[in-house]
Backbone bond lengths (Angstrom), bond angles and torsions (degrees), N, CA, C in turn:
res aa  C-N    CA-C-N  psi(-1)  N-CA   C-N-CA  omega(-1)  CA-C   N-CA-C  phi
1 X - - - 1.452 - - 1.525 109.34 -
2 X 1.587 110.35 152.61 1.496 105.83 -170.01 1.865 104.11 -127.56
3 X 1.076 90.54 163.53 2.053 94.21 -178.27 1.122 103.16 -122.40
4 X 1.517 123.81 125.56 0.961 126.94 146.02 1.339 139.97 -111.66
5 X 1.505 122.35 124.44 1.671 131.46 -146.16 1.261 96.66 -105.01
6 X 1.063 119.17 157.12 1.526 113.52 121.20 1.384 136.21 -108.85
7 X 1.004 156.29 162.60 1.247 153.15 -177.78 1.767 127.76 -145.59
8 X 1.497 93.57 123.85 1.656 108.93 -169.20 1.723 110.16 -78.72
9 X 1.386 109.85 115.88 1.790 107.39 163.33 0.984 102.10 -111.07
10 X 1.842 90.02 177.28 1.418 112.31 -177.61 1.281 100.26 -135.25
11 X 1.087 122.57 127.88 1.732 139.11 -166.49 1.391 112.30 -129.54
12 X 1.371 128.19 106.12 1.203 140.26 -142.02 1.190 102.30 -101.73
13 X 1.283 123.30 110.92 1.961 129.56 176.52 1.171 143.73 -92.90
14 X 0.890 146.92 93.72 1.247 148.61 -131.51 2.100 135.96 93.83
15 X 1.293 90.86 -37.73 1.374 92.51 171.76 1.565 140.08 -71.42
16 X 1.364 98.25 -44.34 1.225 135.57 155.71 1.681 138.53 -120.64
17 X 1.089 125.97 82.46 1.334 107.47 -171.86 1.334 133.95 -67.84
18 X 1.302 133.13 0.53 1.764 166.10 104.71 1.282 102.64 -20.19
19 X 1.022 136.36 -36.54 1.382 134.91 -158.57 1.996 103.84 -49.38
20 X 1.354 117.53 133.02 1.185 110.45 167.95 1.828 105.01 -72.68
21 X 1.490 97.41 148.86 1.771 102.98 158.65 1.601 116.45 -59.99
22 X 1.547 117.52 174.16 1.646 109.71 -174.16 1.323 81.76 -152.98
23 X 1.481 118.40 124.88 1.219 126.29 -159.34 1.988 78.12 -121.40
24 X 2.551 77.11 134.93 1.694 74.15 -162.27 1.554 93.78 -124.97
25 X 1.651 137.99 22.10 0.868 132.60 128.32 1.579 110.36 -161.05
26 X 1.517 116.93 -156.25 1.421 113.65 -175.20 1.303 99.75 -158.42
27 X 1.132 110.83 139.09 2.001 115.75 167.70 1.187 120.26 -114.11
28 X 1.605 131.72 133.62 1.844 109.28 159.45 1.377 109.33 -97.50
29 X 2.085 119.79 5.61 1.172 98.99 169.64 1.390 148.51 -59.41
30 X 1.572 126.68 104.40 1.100 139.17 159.63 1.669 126.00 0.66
31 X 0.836 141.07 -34.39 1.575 153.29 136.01 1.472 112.72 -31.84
32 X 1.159 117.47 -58.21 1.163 136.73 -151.13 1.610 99.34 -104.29
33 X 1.394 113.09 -22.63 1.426 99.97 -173.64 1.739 104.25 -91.78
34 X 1.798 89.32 -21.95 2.206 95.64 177.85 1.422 96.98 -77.44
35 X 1.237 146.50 11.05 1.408 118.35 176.12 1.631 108.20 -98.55
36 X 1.504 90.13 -35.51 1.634 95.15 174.58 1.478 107.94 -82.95
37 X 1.206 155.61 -36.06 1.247 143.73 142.03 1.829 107.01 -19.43
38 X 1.349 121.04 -70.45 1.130 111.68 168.06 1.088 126.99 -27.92
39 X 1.260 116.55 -74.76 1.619 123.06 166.88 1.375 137.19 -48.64
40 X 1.097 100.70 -39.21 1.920 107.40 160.44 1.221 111.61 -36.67
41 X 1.689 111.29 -63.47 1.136 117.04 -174.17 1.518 138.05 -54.97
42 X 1.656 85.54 -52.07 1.628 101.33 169.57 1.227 137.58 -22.15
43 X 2.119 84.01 -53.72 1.663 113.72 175.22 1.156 109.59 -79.60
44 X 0.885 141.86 -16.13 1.538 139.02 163.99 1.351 110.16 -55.94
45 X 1.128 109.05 -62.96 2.124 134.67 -164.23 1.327 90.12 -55.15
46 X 1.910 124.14 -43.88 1.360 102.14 -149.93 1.721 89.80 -94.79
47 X 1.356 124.80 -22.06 1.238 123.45 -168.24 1.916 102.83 -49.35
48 X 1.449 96.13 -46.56 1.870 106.52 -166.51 1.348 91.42 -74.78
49 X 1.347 149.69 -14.33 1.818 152.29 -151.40 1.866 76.36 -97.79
50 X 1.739 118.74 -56.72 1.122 94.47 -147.30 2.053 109.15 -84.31
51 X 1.277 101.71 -8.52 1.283 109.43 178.07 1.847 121.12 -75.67
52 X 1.500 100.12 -7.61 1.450 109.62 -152.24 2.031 93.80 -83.27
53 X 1.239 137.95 -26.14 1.181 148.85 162.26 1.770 107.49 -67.90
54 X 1.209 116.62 -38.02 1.579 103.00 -162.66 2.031 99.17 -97.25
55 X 1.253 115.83 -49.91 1.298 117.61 168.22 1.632 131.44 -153.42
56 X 1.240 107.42 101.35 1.699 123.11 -171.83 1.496 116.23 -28.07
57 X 1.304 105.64 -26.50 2.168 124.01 -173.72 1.382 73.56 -89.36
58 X 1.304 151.80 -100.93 1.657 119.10 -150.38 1.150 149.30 -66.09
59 X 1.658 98.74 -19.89 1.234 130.25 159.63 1.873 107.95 -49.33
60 X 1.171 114.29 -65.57 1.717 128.46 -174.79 1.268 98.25 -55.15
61 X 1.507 129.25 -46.51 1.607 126.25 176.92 1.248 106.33 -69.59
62 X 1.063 123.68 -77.06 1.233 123.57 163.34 1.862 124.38 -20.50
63 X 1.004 136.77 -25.41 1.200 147.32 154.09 1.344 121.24 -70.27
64 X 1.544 104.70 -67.77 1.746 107.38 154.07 1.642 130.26 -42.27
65 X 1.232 103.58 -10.84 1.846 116.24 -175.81 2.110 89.50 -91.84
66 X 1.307 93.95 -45.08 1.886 81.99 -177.83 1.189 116.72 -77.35
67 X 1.479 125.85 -39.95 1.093 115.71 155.29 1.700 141.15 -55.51
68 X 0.914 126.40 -3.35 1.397 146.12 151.35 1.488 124.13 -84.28
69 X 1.250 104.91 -26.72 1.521 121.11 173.87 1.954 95.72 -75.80
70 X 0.908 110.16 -59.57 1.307 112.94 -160.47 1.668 105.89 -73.34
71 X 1.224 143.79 -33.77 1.438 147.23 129.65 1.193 112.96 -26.32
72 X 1.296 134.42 -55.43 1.532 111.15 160.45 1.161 130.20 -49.32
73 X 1.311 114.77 -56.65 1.486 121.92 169.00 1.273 135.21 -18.06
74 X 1.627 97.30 -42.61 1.389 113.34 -161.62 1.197 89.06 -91.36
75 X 1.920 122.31 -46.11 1.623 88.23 169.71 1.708 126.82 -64.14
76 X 1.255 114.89 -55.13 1.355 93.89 -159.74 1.763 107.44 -85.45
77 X 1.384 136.78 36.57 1.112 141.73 148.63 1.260 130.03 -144.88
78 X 1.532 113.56 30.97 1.754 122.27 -161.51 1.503 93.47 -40.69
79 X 1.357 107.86 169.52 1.508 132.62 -168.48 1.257 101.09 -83.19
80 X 1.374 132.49 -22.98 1.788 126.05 164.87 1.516 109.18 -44.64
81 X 1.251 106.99 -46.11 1.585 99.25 -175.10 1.744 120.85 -61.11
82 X 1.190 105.78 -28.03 1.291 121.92 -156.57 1.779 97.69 -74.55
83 X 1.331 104.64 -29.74 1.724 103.98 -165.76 1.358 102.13 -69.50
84 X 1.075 107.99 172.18 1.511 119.25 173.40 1.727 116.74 -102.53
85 X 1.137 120.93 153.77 1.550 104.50 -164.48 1.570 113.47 -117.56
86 X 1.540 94.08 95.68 1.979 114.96 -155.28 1.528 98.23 -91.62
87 X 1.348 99.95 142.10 1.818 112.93 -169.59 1.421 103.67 -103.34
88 X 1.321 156.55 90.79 1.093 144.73 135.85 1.487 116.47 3.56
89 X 1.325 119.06 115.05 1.850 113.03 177.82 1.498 114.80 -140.49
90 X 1.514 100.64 91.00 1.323 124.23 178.43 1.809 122.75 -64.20
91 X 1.139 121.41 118.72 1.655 107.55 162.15 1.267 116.37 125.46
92 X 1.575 95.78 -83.88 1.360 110.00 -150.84 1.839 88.59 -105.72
93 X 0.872 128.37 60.49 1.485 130.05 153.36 1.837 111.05 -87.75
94 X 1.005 91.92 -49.75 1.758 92.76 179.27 0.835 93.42 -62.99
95 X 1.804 151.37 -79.88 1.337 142.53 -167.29 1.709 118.42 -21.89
96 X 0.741 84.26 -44.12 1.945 109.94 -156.52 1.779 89.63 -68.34
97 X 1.751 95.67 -64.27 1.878 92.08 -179.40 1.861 111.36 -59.88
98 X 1.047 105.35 -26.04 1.643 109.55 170.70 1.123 115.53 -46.84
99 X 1.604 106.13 -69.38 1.420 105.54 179.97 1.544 129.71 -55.37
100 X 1.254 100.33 -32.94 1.663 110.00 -178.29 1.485 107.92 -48.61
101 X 1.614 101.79 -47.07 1.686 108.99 -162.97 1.288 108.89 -57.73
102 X 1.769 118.89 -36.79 1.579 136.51 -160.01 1.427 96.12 -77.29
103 X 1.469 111.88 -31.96 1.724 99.17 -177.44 1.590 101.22 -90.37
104 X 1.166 121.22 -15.99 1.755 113.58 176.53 1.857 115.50 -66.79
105 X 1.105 102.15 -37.81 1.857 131.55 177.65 1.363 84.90 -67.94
């Protein structure tokens, strides 16, 4: 089984430019890991969109960089994870509110 985090630094500017980063927490929540997946990508897509007018050789790498980006993704965050895991509940819903009422009375 694999983890995937993310993790927030803090990279200090100006004072030191050596300065190590100070990483000041980390999440593997899933929410939080599809928005930046989103965004990775985005920036990828638009990076090769904006190269594709000035030169086709960085543009084409640059394309090949999102597409490789996004193949990872799918492994280490395929979209199964992302769903939520919804129960179908047939029947006995009316029962259930029935009973509630009989014990409120």
């Amino acid at each position: 089984m694999h983890i995937v985090e993310a993790v927030l630094t803090y990279r200090p500017f100006g004072i030191d430019e050596n300065a190590e980063s100070i990483a000041i927490g980390k999440t593997a929540e899933v929410s939080v890991l599809r928005v930046l997946r989103d965004d990775l990508i985005k920036k990828a897509i638009d990076e090769a969109i904006f190269w594709e007018d000035i030169d086709a050789g960085i543009a084409a790498m640059r394309q090949a960089e999102a597409e490789k980006l996004i193949r990872i993704f799918q492994l280490i965050l395929p979209d199964e994870e992302l769903k939520g895991e919804l129960k179908l509940v047939k029947g006995n819903q009316e029962k259930q509110r029935g009973d509630r009422n009989e014990k409120e009375e």
